[in-house]
ZADO-1210 file (C-alpha; in nm, 4 decimals, padded with zeros to 6 digits):
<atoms>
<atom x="01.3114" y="01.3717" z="-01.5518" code="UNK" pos="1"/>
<atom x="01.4149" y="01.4736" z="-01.9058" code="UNK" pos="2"/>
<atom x="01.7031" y="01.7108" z="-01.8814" code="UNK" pos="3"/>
<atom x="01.6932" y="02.0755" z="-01.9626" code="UNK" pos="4"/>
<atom x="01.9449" y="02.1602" z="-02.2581" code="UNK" pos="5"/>
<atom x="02.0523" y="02.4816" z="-02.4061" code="UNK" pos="6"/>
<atom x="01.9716" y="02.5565" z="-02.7681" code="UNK" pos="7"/>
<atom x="02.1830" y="02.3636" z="-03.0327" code="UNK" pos="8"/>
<atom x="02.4380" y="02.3229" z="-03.0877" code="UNK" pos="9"/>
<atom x="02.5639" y="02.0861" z="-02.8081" code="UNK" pos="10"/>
<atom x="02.6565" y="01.7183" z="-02.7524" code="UNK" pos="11"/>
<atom x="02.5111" y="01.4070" z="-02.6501" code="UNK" pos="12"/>
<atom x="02.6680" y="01.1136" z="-02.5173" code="UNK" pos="13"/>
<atom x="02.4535" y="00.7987" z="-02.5831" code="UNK" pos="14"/>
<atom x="02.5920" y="00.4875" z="-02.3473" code="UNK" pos="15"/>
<atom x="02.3837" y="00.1441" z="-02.4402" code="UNK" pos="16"/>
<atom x="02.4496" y="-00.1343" z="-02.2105" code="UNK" pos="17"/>
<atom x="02.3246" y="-00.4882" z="-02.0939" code="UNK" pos="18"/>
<atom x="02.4231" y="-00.6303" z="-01.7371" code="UNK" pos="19"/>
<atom x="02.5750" y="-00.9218" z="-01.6399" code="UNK" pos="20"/>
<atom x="02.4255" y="-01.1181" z="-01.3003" code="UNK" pos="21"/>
<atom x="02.7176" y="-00.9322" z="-01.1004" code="UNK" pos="22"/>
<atom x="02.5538" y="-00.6462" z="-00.9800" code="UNK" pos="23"/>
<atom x="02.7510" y="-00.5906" z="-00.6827" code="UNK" pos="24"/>
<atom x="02.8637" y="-00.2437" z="-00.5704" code="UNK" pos="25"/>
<atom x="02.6783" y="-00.1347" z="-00.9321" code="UNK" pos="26"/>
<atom x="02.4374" y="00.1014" z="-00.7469" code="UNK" pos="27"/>
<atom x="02.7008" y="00.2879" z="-00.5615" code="UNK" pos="28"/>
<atom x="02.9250" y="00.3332" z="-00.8199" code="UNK" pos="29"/>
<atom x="02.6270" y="00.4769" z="-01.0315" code="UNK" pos="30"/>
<atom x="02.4878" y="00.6981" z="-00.7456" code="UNK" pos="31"/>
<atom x="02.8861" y="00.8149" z="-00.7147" code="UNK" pos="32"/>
<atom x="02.9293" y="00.8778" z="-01.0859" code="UNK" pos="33"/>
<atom x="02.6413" y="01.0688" z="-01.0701" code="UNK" pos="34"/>
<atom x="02.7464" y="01.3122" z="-00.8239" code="UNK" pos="35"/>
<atom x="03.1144" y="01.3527" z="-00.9953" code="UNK" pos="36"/>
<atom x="02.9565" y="01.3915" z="-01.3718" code="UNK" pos="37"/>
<atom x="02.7248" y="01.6778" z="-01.2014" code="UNK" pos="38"/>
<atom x="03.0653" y="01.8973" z="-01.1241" code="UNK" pos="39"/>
<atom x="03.2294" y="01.8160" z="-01.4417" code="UNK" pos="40"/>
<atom x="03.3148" y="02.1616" z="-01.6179" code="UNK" pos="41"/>
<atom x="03.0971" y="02.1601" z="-01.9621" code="UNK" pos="42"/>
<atom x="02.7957" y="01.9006" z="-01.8310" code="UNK" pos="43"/>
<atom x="02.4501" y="02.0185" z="-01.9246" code="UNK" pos="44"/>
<atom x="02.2592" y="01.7255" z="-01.7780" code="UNK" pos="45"/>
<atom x="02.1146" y="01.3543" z="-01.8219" code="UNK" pos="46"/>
<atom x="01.8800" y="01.1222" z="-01.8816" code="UNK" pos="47"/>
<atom x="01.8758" y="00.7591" z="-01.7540" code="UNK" pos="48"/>
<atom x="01.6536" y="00.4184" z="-01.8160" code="UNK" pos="49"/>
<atom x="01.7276" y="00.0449" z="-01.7472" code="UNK" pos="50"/>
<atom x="01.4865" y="-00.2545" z="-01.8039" code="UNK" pos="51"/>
<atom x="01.6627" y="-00.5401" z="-02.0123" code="UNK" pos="52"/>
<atom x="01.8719" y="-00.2723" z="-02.1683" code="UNK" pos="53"/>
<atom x="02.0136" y="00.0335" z="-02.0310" code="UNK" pos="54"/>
<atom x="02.0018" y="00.3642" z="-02.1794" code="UNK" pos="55"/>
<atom x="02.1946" y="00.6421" z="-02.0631" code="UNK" pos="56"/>
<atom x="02.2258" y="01.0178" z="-02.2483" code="UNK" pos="57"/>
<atom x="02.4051" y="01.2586" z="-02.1037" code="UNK" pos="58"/>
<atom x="02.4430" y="01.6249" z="-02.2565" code="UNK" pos="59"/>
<atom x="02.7774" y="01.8405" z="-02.3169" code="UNK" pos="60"/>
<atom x="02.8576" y="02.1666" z="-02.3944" code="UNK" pos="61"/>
<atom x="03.1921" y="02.0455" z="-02.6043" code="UNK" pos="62"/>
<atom x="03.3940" y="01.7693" z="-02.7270" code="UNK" pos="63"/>
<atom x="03.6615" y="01.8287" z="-02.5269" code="UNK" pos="64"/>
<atom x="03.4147" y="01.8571" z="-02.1730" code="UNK" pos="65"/>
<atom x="03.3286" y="01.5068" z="-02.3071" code="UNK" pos="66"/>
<atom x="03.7259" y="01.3908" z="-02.3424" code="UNK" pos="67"/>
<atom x="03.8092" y="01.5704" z="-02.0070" code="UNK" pos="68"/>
<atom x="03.5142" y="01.3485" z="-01.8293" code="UNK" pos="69"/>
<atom x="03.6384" y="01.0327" z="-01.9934" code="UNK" pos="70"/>
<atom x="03.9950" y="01.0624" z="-01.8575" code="UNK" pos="71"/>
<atom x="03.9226" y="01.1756" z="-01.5263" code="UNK" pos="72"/>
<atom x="04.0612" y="00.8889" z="-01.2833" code="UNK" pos="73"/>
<atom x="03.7587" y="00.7995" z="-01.0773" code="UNK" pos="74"/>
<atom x="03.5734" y="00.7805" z="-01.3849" code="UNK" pos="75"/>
<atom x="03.8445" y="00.5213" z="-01.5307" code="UNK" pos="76"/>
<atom x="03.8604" y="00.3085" z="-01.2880" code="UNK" pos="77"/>
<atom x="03.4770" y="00.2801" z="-01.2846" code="UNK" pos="78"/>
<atom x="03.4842" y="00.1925" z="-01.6367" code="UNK" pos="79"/>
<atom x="03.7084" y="-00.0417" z="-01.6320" code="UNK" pos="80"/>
<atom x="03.5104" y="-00.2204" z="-01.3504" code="UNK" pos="81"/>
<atom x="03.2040" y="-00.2109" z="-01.5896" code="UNK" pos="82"/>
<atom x="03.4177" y="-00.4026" z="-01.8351" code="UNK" pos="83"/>
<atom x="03.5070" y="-00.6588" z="-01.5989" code="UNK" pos="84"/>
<atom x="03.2305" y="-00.7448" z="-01.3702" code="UNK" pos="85"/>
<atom x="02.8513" y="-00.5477" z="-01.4268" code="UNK" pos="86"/>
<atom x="02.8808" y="-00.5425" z="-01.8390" code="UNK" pos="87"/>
<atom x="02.7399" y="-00.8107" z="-02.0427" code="UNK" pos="88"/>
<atom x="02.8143" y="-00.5418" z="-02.3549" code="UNK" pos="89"/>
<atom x="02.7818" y="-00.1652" z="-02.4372" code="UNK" pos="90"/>
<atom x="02.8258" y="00.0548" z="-02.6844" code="UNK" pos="91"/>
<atom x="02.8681" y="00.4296" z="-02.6747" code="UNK" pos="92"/>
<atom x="02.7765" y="00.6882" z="-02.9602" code="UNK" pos="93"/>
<atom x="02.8613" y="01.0802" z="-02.9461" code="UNK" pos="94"/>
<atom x="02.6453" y="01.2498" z="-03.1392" code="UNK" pos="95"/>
<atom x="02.6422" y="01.6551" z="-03.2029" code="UNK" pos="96"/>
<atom x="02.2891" y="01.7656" z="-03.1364" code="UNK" pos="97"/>
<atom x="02.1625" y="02.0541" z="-03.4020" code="UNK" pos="98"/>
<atom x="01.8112" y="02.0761" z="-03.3692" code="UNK" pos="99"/>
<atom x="01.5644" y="02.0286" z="-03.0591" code="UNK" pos="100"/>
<atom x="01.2271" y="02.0732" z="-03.0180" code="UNK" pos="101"/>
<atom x="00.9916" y="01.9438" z="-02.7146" code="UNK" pos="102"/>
<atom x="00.6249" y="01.9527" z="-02.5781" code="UNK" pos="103"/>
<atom x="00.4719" y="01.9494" z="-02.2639" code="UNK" pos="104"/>
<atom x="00.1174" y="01.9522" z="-02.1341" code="UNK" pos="105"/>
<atom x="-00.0101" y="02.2833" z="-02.0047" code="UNK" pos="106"/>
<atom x="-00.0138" y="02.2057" z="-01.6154" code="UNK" pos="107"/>
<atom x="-00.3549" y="02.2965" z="-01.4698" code="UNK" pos="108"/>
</atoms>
């Protein structure tokens, strides 16, 4: 599902990653994340898509909504198990978004 944004100007979050073989306990970490991002004060949304690399975006109203989420402890502690067991390698980007456009299909 692509994410419904405000107008520009807002802030994307662009996480890059590629797994090691440990998987274990990924999934509910990820499913957990999920559900704490979705309360964080200043989220807009997110898109998500793994095959041999994953590619996560999520979408903030500010800068410091996006400092706030990276310092939260359950967050932390999460990271710093991706670093030491499910990450092969990632790389995040924050990006200011100032122009959007989109399409979609009429729906008949």
């Amino acid at each position: 599902m692509i994410a419904r944004t405000p107008h520009a100007p807002y802030y994307a979050v662009i996480f890059t990653s590629i797994m090691t073989e440990g998987e274990s306990g990924y999934n509910e970490a990820s499913e957990r994340m999920m559900e704490l991002v979705s309360q964080q004060e200043g989220f807009l949304g997110m898109e998500s898509a793994r095959n041999e690399i994953g590619i996560t975006v999520s979408y903030w109203e500010s800068i410091e909504a996006i400092k706030n989420w990276k310092m939260h402890m359950e967050h932390t502690e999460v990271r710093e198990k991706g670093r030491s067991v499910w990450y092969k390698n990632f790389k995040v980007r924050i990006c200011k978004v100032e122009r959007e456009y989109e399409f979609e299909k009429n729906k008949s």
